[in-house]
C-alpha positions as CSV (number, residue, x, y, z in Angstrom):
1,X,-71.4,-68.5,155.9
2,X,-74.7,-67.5,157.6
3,X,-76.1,-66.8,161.1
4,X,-79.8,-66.7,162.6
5,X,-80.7,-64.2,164.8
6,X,-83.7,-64.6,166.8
7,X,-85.0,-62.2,169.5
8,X,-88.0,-62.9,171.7
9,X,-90.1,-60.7,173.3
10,X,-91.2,-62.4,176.6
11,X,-90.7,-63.4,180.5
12,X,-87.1,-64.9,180.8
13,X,-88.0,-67.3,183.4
14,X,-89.2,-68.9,181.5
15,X,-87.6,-70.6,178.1
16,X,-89.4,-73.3,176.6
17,X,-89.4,-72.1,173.3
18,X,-85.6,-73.0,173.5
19,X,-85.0,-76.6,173.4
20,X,-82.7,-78.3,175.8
21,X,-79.2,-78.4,175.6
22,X,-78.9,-76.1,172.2
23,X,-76.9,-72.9,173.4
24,X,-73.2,-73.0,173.1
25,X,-72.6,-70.0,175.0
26,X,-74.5,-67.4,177.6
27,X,-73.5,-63.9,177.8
28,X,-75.9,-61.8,180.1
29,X,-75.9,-59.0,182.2
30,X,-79.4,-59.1,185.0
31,X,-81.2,-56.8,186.6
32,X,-79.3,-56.0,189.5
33,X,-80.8,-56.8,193.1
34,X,-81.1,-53.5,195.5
35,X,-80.3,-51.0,192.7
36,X,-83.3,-48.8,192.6
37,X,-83.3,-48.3,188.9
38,X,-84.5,-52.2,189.2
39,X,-86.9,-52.1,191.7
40,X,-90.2,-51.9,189.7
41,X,-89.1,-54.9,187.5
42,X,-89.1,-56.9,190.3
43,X,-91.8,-56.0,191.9
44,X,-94.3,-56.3,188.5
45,X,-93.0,-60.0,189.2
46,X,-93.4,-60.3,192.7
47,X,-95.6,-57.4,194.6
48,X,-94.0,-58.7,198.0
49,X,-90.7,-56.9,197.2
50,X,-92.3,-53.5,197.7
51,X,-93.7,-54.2,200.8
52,X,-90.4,-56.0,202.1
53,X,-89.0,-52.2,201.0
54,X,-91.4,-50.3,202.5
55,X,-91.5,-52.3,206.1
56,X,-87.6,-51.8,206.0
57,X,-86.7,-55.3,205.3
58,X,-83.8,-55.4,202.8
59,X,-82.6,-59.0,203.4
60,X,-85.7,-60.2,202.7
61,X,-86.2,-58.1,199.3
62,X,-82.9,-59.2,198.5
63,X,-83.8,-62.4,198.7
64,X,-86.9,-62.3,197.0
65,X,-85.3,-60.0,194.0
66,X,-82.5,-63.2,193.8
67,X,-85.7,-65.8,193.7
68,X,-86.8,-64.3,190.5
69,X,-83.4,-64.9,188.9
70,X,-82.9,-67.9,190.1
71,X,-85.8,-69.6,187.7
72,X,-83.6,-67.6,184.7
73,X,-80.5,-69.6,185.8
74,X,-81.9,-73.0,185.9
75,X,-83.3,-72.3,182.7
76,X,-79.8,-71.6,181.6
77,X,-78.6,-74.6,182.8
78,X,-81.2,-76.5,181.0
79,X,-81.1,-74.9,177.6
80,X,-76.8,-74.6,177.3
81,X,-74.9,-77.6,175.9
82,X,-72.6,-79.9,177.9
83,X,-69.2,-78.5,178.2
84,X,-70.3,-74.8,177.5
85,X,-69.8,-71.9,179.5
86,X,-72.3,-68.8,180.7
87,X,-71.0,-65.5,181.4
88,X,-72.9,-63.4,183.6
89,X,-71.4,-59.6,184.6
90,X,-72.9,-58.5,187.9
91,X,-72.3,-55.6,190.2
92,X,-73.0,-55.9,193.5
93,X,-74.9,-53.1,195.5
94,X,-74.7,-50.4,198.4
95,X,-78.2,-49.3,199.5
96,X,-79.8,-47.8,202.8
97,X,-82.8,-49.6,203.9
98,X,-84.7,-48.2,207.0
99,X,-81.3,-46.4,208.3
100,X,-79.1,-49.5,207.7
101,X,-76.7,-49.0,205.7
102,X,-74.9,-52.1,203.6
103,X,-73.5,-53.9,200.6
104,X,-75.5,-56.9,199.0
105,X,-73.6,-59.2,197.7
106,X,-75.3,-60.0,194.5
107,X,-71.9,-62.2,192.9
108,X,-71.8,-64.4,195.7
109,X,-75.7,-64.9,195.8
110,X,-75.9,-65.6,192.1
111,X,-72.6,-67.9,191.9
112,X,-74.0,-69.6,194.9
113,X,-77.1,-71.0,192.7
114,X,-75.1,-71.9,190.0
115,X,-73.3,-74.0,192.3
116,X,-75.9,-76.1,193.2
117,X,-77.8,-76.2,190.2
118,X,-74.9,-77.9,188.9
119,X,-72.7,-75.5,187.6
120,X,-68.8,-75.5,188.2
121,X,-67.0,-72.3,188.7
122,X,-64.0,-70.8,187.1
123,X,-61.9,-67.8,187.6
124,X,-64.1,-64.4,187.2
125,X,-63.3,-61.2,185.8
126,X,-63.2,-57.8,187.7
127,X,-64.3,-55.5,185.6
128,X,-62.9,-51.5,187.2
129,X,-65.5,-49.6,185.7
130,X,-63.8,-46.1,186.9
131,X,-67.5,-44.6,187.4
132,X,-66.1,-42.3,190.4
133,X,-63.6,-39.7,190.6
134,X,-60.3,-40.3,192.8
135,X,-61.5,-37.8,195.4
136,X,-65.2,-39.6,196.1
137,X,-65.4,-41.2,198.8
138,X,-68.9,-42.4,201.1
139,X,-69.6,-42.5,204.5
140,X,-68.0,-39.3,207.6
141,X,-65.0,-39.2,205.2
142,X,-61.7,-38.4,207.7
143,X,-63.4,-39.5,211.0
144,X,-62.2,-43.6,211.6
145,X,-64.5,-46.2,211.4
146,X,-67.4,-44.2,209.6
147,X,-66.2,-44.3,206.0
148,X,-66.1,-47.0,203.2
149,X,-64.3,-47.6,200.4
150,X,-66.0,-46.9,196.9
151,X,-67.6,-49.7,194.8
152,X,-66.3,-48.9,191.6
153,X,-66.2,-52.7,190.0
154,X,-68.6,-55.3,188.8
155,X,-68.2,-58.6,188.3
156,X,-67.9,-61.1,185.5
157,X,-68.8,-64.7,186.5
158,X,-67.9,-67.5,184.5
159,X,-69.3,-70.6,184.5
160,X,-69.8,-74.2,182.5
161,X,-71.5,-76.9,182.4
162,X,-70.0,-80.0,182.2
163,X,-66.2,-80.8,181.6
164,X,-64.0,-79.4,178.9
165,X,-65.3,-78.9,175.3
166,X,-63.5,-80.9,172.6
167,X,-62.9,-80.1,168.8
168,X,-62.7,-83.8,167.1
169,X,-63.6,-83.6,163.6
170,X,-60.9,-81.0,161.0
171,X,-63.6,-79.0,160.3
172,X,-64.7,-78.0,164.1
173,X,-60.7,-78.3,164.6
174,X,-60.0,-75.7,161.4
175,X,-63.2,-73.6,162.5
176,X,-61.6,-73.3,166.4
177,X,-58.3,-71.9,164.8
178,X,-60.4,-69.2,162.2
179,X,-62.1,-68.0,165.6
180,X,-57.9,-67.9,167.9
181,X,-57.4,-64.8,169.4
182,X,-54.5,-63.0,168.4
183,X,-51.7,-63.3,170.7
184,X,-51.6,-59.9,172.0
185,X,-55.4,-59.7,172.3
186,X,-55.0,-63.0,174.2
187,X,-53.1,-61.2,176.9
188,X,-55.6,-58.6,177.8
189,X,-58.7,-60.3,177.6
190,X,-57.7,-63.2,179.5
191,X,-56.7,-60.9,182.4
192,X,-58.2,-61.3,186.0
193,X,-59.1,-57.5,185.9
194,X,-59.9,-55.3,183.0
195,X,-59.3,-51.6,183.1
196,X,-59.7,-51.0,179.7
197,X,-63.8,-51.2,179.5
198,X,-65.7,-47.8,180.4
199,X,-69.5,-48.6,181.6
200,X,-71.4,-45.3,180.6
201,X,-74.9,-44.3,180.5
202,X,-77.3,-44.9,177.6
203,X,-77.8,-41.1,176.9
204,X,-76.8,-41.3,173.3
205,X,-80.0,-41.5,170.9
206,X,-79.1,-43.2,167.9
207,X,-79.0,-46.6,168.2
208,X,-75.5,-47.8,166.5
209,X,-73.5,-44.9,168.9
210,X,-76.0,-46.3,172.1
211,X,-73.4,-49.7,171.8
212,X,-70.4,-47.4,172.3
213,X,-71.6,-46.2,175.3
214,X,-74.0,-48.8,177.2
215,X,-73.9,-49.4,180.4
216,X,-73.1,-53.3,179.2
217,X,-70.8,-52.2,176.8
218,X,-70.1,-53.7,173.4
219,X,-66.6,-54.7,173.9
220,X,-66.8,-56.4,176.8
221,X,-69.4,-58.7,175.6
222,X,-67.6,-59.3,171.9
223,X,-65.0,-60.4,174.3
224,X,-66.6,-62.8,176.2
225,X,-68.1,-64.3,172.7
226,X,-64.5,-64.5,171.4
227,X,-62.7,-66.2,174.1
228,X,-65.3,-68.8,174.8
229,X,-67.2,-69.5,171.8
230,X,-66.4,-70.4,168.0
231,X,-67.9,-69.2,164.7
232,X,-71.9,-70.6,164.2
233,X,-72.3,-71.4,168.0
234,X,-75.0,-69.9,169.1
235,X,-74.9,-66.9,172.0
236,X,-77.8,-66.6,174.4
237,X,-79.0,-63.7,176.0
238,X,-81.9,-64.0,178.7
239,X,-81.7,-60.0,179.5
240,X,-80.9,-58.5,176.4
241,X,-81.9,-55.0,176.8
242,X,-80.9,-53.2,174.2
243,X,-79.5,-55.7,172.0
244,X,-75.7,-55.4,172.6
245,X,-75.1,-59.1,172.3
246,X,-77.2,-59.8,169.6
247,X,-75.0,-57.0,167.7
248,X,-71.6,-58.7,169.1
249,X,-72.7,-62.1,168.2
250,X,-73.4,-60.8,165.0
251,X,-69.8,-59.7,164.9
252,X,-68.4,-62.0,165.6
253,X,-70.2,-65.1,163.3
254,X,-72.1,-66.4,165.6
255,X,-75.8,-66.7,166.1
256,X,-77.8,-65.4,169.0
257,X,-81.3,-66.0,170.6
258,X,-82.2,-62.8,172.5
259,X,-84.6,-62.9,175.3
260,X,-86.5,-59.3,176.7
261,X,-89.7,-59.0,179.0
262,X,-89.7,-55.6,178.0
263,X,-91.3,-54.8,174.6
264,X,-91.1,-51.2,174.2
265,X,-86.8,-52.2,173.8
266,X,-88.3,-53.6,170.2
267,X,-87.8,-49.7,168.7
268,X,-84.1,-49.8,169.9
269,X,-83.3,-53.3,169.8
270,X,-84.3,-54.2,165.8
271,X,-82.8,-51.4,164.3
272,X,-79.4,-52.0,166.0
273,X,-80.1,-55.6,164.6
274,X,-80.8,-54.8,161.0
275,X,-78.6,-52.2,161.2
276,X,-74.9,-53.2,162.1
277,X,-73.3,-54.1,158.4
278,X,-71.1,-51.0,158.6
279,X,-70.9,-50.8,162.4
280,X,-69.3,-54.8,162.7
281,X,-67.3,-54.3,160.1
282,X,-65.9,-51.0,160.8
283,X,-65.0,-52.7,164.3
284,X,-63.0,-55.9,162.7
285,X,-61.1,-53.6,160.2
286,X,-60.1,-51.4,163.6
287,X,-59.3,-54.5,165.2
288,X,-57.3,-55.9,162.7
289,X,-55.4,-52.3,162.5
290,X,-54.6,-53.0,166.3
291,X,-53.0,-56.0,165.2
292,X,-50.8,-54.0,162.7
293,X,-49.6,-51.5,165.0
294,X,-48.8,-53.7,167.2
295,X,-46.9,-56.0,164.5
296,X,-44.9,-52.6,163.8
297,X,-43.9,-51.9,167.6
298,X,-43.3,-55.2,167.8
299,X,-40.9,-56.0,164.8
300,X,-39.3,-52.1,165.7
301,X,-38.4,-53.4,168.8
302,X,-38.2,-57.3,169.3
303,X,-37.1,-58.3,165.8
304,X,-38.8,-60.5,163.1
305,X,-41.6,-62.8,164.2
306,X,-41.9,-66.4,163.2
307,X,-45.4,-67.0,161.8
308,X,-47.6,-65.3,159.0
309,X,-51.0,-65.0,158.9
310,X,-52.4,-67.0,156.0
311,X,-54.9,-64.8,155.1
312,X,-53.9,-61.7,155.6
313,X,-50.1,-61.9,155.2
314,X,-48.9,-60.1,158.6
315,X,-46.6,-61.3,160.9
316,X,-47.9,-63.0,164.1
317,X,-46.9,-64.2,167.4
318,X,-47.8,-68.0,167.3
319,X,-48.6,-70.8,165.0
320,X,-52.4,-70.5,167.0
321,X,-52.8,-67.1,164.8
322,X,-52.0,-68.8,161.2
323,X,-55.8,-69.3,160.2
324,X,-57.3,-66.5,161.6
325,X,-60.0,-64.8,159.5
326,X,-62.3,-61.9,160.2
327,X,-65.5,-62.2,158.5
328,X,-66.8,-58.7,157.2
329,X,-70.8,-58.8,157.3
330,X,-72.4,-58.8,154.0
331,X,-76.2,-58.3,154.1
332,X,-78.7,-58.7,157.0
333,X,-82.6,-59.7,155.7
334,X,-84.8,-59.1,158.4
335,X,-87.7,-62.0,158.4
336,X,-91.1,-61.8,160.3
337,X,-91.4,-62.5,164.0
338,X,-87.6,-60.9,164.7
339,X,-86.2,-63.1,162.8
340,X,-82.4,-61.8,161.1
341,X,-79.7,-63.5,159.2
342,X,-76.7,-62.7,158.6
343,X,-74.5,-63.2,155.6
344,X,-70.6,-63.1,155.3
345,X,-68.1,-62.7,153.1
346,X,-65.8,-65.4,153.2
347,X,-62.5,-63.7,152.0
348,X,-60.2,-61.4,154.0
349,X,-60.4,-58.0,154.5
350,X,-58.0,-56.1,151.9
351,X,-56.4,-53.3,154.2
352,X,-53.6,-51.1,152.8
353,X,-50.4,-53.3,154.4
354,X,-48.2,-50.2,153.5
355,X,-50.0,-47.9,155.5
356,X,-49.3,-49.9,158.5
357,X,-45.5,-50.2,157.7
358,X,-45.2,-53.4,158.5
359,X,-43.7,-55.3,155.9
C-alpha cells in the first residue's frame, strides 16, 4: 500500500491546481479573526484591515479578516467530493478595539458561509483546551456586572457536502472495516466535548517533538482523519502550518495535499514529512497498547468478550473491530517539488501479547 503526499507552497484562496471534486476529507485549522498574532497575515492580503484597526473599527476588520476566508471555503466546497466531510477547529476571540471590549464570534461567522455555499451542518466538537488556571478570571473580578467568564475552548466544526457516503463494492466495504475505530476509542472521540487534547505552544525546536505540542495538536487532527475518512482518501489541508496533518494523514494511510502561503514553514514542514517512519509508528504501537490495557481491565472486570481481532488476536468489543489493521510505515522517498510517498507494510504489528496479560 502506498500514499502521495503533496504540499504546496502558495495563496490558499486560491486552489486550482486541485481539480474539482477530488478530496475525500478536509481537516484545517485558520488563521483566527481578531487574534493579534494574525493580524499581519491579513492585512498582507487586504491593507484595509489595518486601517479598520487603527480607526477603531473592529466589526468592520472582522468582517473583512472573514472575507479572506471565505474565498478558502468555497474553494473547499469545490475541490471535496460529494458526500465528504470538512473539519475546521476554530476559536473564537476576546479583543479590545478603541475601549470596546467584546467576543467575535468567529464559529458562527465561518459556519454561517458554509451554510450558504451549500454545506450542511452536523454536530461540532468543543474542544476544552484548559489554557487558563482555575483562579483566572477577566474583567473587575468580584464587583457584578463587570466580569466575564474565561474562553478556554475552541471549536471543531463539522461539515459535508452532499448526503451520506456509501461503501458499495467488497473492497471499499473490507477497506471501511480495516480503517473501524476500536470500540472504546469510539466512545471518546465521538464525544460532543473533548478534554483529553492539550493545545500548547510551538516552543519545542525539533521538528518530530513540535507535533506533541502544537497549538493544532497531532491527536486531535489523527482523530478527525480516523472517524471520517478511510485508508487512501485523500486529506486536505488549506492552512497547513507546520505540517501536522500531512504527518497524521500519513499515519493513518491516507494521502494529503497540503496548502501554505507561507514559505519559510518549508524548513519545518518537509523534515516532519520525510521524517515521521519511527514517529507514526511509534504512535500505532502506543495506540494499539491502549487497546490492550483496556482488553485487560476489561476482561478483569466484565468477563470474556465475544470477538477477536483477526489480525492481531486480542479480544474486542464488536464484530466492527474484527478486520482492523494498523499499518506500520515502511519508507518515505522524498520526490522533487514536495512531493512524498509513503510505503506500508501490510502485516500486523507483532507486539509481545504476554506483556499485556491479556490472554
Amino acid at each position: 500500500m502506498k500514499t502521495t503526499h503533496k504540499i504546496l507552497f502558495q495563496d490558499s484562496r486560491d486552489l486550482k491546481n486541485i481539480p474539482s471534486e477530488s478530496v475525500d476529507l478536509v481537516v484545517t485549522s485558520p488563521p483566527y479573526p481578531m487574534i493579534e498574532m494574525w493580524d499581519e497575515m491579513f492585512v498582507n492580503q487586504n491593507p484595509g484591515i489595518q486601517s479598520a484597526l487603527a480607526s477603531g473599527n473592529g466589526k468592520l476588520a472582522y468582517s473583512s479578516m472573514h472575507e479572506i476566508l471565505d474565498s478558502v471555503w468555497d474553494e473547499v466546497f469545490r475541490v471535496l467530493k460529494n458526500d465528504r466531510f470538512a473539519c475546521i477547529n476554530i476559536g473564537d476571540a476576546t479583543r479590545t478595539v478603541n475601549g470596546d471590549f467584546c467576543m467575535y464570534p468567529n464559529h458562527a461567522r465561518i459556519l454561517t458561509h458554509l451554510l450558504k455555499i451549500g454545506f450542511s451542518a452536523l454536530p461540532d466538537i468543543l474542544w476544552r483546551k484548559h489554557a487558563n488556571t482555575p483562579n483566572k478570571f477577566m474583567g473587575s473580578g468580584m464587583l457584578p456586572a463587570g466580569a466575564y467568564v474565561t474562553l478556554e475552548h475552541e471549536y471543531i466544526l463539522i461539515v459535508r457536502k452532499g448526503t451520506k457516503r456509501e461503501f458499495k463494492t467488497e473492497k471499499e466495504k473490507e477497506n471501511r472495516r480495516e480503517s473501524a475505530l476500536f470500540w472504546e476509542e469510539r466512545n471518546v472521540w465521538y464525544s460532543d466535548v473533548w478534554t483529553d487534547i492539550k493545545g500548547t505552544a510551538q516552543k519545542l525546536s525539533n521538528d518530530m517533538s513540535r507535533l506533541r505540542s502544537a497549538a493544532f495538536p497531532f491527536e486531535l487532527v489523527y482523530r478527525l482523519i480516523n472517524m471520517y475518512s478511510v485508508k487512501g482518501d485523500v486529506i486536505l489541508d488549506p492552512f497547513l502550518g507546520t505540517g501536522t496533518t500531512v504527518a497524521a494523514a500519513m499515519t493513518s494511510g491516507r494521502g494529503s495535499i497540503g496548502v501554505e502561503i507561507e514559505e519559510s514553514f518549508q524548513q519545518t514542514i518537509c523534515p516532519i514529512a520525510h521524517n515521521s517512519v519511527e514517529f507514526s509508528n511509534d504512535y500505532l504501537h502506543d495506540r494499539l497498547q491502549k487497546h490492550f490495557q483496556f482488553v485487560k481491565h476489561r476482561l478483569e472486570n466484565s468477563g470474556a468478550m465475544k470477538y477477536t481481532n483477526k489480525h492481531y488476536g486480542c479480544p474486542v468489543v464488536t464484530s466492527q473491530e474484527q478486520l482492523i489493521l494498523l499499518n506500520d510505515l515502511e519508507k518515505i522517498r522524498a520526490f522533487k517539488d514536495n512531493i512524498f510517498e509513503v510505503t506500508y507494510s501490510l502485516k500486523p504489528q507483532t507486539l509481545d501479547l504476554d506483556q499485556t496479560r491479556i490472554l
